[in-house]
C-alpha positions as CSV (number, residue, x, y, z in Angstrom):
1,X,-3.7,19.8,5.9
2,X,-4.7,18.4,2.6
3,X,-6.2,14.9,2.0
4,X,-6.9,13.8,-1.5
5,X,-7.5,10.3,-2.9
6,X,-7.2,7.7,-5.7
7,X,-8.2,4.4,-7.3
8,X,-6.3,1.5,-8.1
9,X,-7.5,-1.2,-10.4
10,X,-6.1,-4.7,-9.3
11,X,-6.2,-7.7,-11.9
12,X,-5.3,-10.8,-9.9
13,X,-6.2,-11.9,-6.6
14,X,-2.7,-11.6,-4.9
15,X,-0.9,-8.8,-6.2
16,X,1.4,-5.4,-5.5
17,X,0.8,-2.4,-7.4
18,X,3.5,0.3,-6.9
19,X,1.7,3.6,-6.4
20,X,4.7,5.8,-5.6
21,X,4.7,8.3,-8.4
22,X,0.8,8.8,-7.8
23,X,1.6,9.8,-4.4
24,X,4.1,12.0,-5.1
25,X,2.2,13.8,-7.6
26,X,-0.5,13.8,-5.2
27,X,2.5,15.2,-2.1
28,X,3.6,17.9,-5.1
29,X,0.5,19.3,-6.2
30,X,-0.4,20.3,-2.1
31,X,2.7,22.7,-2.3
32,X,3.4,21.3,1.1
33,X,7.2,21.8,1.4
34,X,8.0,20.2,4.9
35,X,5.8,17.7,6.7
36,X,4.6,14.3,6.6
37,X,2.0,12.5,4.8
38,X,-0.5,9.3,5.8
39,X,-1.1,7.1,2.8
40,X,-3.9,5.0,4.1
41,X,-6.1,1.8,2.3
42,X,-9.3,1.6,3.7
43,X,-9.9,-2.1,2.8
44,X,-9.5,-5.1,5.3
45,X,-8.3,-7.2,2.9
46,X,-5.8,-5.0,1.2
47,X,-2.6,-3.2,3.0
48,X,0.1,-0.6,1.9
49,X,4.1,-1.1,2.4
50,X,7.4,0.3,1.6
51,X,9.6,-2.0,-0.2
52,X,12.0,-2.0,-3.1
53,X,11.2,-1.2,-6.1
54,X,14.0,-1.9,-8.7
55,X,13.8,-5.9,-8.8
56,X,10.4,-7.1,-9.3
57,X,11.8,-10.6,-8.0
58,X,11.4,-8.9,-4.4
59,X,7.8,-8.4,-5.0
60,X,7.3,-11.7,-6.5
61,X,9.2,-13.2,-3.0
62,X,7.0,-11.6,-0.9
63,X,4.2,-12.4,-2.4
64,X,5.3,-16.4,-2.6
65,X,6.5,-16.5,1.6
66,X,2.7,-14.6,2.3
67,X,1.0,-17.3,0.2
68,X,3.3,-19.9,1.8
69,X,3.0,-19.1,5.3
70,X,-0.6,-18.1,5.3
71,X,-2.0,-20.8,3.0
72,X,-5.5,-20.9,1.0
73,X,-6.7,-24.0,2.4
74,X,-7.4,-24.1,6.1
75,X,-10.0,-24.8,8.6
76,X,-11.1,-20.7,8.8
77,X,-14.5,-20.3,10.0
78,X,-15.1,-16.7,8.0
79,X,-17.8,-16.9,5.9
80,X,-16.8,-15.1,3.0
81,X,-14.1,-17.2,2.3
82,X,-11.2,-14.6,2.3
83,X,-9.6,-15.2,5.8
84,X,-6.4,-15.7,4.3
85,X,-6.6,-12.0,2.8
86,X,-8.0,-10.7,6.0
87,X,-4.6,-12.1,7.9
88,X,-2.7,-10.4,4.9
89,X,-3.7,-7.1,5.2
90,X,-3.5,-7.1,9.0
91,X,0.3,-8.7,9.1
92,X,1.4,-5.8,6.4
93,X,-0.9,-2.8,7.8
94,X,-3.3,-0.4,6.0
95,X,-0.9,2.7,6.2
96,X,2.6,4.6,5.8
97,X,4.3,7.7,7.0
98,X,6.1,9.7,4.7
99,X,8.5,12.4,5.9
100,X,7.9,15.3,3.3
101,X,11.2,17.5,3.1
102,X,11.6,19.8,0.2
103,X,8.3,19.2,-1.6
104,X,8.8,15.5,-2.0
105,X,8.8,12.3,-0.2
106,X,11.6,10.7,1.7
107,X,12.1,7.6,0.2
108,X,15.6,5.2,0.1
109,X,16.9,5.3,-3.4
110,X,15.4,1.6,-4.2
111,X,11.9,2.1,-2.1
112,X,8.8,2.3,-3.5
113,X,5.1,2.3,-2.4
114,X,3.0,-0.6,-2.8
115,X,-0.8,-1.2,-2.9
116,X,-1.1,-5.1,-1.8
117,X,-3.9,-6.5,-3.0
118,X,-5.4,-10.1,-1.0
119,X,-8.6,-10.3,-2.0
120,X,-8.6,-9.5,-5.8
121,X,-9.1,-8.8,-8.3
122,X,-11.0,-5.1,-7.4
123,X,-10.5,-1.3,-7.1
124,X,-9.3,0.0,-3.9
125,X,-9.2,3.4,-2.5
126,X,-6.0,5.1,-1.2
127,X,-6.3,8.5,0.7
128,X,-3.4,10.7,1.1
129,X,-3.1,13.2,4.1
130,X,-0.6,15.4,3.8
131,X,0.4,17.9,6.7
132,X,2.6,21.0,6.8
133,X,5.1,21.1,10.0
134,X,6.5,24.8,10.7
């Protein structure tokens, strides 16, 4: 088993960053060759997905229905003022599994890995397990 991590700098206060070819470098450099991998964001008000990654408009339209359906401006009782991030991050989840099979991650040809950011902008943390299967 090999667990490593990374930062990501986010610049707005809603946004996705993809962080596929990090973790794949990350997946290649443990020489694991069959397995699976966590990629896990230990924020509460940021999350991880899978989603695609060759039109940005996909992005952008899930961003807009989150927004939407979880608005800014409601009677929320959390102090901090960042409920609406808090419900974010816990309707996308703070993790992946990644089947590993020949060195590299499974992914369909137009998925990509996102770091979503609710609560920004800031630098979040992203660990990587990675686990040889025999």
């Amino acid at each position: 088993m090999v667990v490593k991590e990374f930062s990501v700098s986010t610049s707005r206060q809603v946004e996705f960053v993809e962080i596929t070819s990090k973790v794949k470098k990350i997946i290649s450099e443990t020489g694991i060759k069959n397995g699976g991998a966590f990629v896990f964001v230990p924020h509460t008000t940021a999350g991880i997905t899978i989603n695609e990654n060759a039109d940005p408009s996909v992005v952008r339209d899930i961003i807009m229905k989150l927004n939407h359906v979880i608005s800014e401006n409601d009677a929320y009782t959390h102090a901090e003022g960042n409920s609406p991030a808090h419900i974010k991050a816990s309707l996308v989840g703070n993790h992946i599994y990644l089947i590993i099979l020949g060195g590299r991650p499974v992914l369909g040809t137009w998925q990509g890995i996102f770091l979503c950011e609710f609560d920004g902008p800031r630098t979040r943390k992203v660990i990587v397990q990675a686990m040889e299967t025999k």
